[in-house]
C-alpha positions as CSV (number, residue, x, y, z in Angstrom):
1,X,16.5,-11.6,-16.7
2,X,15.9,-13.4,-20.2
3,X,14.8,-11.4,-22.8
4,X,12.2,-14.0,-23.0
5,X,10.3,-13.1,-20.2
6,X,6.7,-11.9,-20.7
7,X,5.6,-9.6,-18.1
8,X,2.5,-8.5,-17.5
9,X,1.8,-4.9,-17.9
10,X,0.2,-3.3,-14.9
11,X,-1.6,-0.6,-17.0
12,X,2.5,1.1,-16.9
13,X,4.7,2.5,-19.6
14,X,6.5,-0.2,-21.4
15,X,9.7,1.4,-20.9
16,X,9.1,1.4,-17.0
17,X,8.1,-2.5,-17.0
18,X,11.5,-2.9,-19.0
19,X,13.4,-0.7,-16.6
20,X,11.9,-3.1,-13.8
21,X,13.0,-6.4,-15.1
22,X,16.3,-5.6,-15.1
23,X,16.2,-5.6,-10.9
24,X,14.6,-8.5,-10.8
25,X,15.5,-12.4,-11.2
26,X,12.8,-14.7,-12.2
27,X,12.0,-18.1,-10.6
28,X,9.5,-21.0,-10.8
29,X,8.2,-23.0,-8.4
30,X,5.5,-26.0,-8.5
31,X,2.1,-26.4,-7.3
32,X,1.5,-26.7,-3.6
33,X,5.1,-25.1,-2.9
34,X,4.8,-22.0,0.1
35,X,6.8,-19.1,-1.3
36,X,6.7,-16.6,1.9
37,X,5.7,-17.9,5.4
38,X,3.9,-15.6,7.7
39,X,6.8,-13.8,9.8
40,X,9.6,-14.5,7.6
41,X,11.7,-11.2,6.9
42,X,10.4,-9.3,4.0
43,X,12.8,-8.9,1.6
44,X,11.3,-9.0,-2.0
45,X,8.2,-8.4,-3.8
46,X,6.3,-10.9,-6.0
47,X,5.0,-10.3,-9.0
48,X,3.1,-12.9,-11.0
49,X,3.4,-14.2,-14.4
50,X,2.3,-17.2,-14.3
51,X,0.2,-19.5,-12.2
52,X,-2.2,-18.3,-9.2
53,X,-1.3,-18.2,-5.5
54,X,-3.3,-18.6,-2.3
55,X,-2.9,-15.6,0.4
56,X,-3.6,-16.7,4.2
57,X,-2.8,-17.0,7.7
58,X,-2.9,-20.2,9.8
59,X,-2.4,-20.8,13.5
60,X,-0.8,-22.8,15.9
61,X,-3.2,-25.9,15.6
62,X,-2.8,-25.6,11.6
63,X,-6.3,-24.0,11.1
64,X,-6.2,-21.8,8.0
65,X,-8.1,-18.4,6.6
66,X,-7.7,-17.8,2.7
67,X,-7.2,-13.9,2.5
68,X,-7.0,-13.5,-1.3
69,X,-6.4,-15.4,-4.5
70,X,-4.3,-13.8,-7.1
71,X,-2.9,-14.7,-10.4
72,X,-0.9,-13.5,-13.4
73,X,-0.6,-9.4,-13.5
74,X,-0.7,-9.1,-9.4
75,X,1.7,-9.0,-7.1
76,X,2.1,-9.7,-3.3
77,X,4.9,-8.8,-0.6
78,X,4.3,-4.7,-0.9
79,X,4.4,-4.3,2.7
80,X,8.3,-5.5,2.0
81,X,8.8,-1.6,2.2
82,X,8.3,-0.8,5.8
83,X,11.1,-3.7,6.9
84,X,8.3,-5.4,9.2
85,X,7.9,-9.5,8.8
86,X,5.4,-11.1,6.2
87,X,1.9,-10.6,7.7
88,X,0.5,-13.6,6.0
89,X,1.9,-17.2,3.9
90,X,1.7,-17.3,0.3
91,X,1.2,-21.2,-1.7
92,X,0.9,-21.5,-4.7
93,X,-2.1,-23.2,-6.4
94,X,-0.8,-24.5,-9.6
95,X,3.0,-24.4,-11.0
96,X,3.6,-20.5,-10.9
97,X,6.7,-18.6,-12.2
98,X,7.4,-15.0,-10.1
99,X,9.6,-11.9,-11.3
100,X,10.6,-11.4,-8.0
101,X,12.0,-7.6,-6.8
102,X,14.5,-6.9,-4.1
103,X,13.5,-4.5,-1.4
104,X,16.6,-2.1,-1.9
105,X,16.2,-2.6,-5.4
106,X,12.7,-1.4,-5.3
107,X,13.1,1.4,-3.2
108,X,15.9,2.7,-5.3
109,X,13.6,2.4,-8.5
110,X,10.8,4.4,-6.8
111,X,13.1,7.4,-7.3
112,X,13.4,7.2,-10.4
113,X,10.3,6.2,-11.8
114,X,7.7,7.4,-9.1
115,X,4.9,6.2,-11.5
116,X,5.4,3.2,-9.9
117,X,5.2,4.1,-6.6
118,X,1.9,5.7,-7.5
119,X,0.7,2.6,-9.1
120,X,2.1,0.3,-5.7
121,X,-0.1,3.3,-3.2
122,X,-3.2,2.8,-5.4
123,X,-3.3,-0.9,-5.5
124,X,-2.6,-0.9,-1.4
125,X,-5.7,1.1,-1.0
126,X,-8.0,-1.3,-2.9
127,X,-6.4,-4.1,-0.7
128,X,-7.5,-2.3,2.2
129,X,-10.7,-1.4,0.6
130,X,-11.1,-5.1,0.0
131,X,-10.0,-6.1,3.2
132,X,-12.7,-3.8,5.0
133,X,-15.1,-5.6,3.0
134,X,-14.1,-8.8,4.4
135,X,-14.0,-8.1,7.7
136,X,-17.2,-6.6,7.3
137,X,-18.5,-9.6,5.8
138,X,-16.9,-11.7,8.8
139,X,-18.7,-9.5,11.2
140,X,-22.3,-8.8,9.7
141,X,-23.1,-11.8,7.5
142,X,-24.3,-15.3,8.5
143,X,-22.3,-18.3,6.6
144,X,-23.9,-18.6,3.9
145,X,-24.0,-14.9,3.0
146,X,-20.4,-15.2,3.2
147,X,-20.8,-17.8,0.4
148,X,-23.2,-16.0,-1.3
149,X,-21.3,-13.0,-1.8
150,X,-17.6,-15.0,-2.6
151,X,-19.5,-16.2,-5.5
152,X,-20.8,-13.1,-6.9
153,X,-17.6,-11.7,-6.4
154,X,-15.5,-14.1,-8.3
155,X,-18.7,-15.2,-11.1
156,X,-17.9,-13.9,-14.6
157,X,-20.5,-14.3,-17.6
158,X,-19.5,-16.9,-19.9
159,X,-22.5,-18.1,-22.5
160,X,-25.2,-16.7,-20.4
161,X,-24.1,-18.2,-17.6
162,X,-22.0,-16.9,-14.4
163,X,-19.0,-19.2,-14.1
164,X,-16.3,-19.1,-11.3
165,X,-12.9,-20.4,-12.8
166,X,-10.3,-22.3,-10.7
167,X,-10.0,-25.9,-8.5
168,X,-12.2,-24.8,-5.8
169,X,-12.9,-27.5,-3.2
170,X,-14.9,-27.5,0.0
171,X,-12.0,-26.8,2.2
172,X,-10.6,-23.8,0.3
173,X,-13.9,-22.3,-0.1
174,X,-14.6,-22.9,3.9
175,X,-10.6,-21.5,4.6
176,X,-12.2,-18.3,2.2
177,X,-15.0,-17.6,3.5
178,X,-14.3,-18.6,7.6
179,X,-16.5,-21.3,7.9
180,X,-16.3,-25.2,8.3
181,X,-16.1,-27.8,5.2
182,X,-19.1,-29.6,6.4
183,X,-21.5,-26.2,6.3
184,X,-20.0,-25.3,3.1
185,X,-21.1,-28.8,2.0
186,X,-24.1,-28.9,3.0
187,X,-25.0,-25.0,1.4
188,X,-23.2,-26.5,-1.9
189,X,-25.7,-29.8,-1.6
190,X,-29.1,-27.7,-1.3
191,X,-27.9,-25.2,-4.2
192,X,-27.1,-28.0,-6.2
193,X,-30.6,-29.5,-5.4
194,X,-32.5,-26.6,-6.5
195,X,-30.7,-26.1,-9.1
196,X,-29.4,-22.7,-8.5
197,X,-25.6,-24.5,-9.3
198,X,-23.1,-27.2,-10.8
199,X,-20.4,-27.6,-9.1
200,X,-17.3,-29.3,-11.7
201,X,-13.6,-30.1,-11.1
202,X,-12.5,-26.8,-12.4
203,X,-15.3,-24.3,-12.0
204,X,-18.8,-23.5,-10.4
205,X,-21.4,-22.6,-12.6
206,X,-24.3,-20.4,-11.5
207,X,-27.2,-21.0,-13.4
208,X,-29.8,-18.5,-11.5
209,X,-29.7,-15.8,-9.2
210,X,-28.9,-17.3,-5.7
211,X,-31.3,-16.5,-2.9
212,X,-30.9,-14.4,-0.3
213,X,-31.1,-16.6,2.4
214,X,-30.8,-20.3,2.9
């Protein structure tokens, strides 16, 4: 890999980020371009440098569930370690550029830098954390409690405000949160109406606590 490269550090000892770029090969790819397709043969893990990518699973008739949305710093394609296929598709959003690991590669470097390994176990337990939540979520909460709560997870402060960052439109927020376009829609219209938010091309803005129900 170039020298170049800027990698994103993990929270790991720069000497183990250094010792992992040499297994790796680094590719870019544009915007809208599907990097792993549910049950593909896992091979290599994905780690992000730049860009952001869309996690999700489709089915037959091309109906689609966002499962995550990640961007520079994270990484997808762990479960490359127990040989299985890909349990969900990965498109990217925006042009994204991937240090990408093979699976020997990986396992070899786990033996001799099990800091890593550590790292890989504790960010697979707060996907499945995560993942509890959602299905949880799924389960328990009407629609617009689902939108509620996507909102107030992603909303950081910015001038006194709560902004969610990123091209969000009605379909990906309905693929997020397992809903229609048309209720998401009409939730977005009546928040919008009260005032509670502003919906631009790149980002919501939450202006005051949303209520609990709608």
């Amino acid at each position: 890999m170039s020298s170049a490269t800027t990698i994103p550090s993990f929270g790991l000892d720069a000497n183990v980020l250094a010792a992992l770029s040499e297994r790796a090969i680094t590719k870019t790819f544009p915007r809208m371009s599907v990097i792993v397709n549910e049950g593909d043969p896992t091979d290599a893990i994905y780690i992000i440098l730049e860009g952001r990518v869309r996690i999700y699973l489709a089915d037959h008739k091309g109906k689609e569930v966002t499962l995550n949305v990640q961007g520079p710093g994270e990484y997808f394609g762990e479960l490359t370690l127990d040989g299985g296929p890909r349990s969900a598709s990965v498109m990217t959003l925006e042009p994204s550029r991937f240090m990408i690991i093979p699976r020997e590669s990986l396992e070899s470097f786990f033996a001799t830098h099990p800091e890593f390994a550590m790292h890989l176990v504790r960010k697979l337990i707060n996907r499945v954390r995560v993942l509890t939540e959602r299905v949880k979520s799924l389960a328990l909460q009407d629609v617009y409690g689902r939108f509620r709560g996507m909102l107030e997870e992603l909303a950081v402060e910015q001038g006194g405000e709560r902004v969610v960052e990123g091209r969000m439109t009605q379909s990906d927020i309905a693929a997020r949160i397992g809903a229609s376009r048309e209720m998401v829609s009409r939730i977005l219209s009546d928040l919008k109406t009260g005032g509670y938010v502003t919906q631009g091309r790149h980002r919501i803005v939450i202006h005051k606590k949303l209520p609990a129900e709608w």
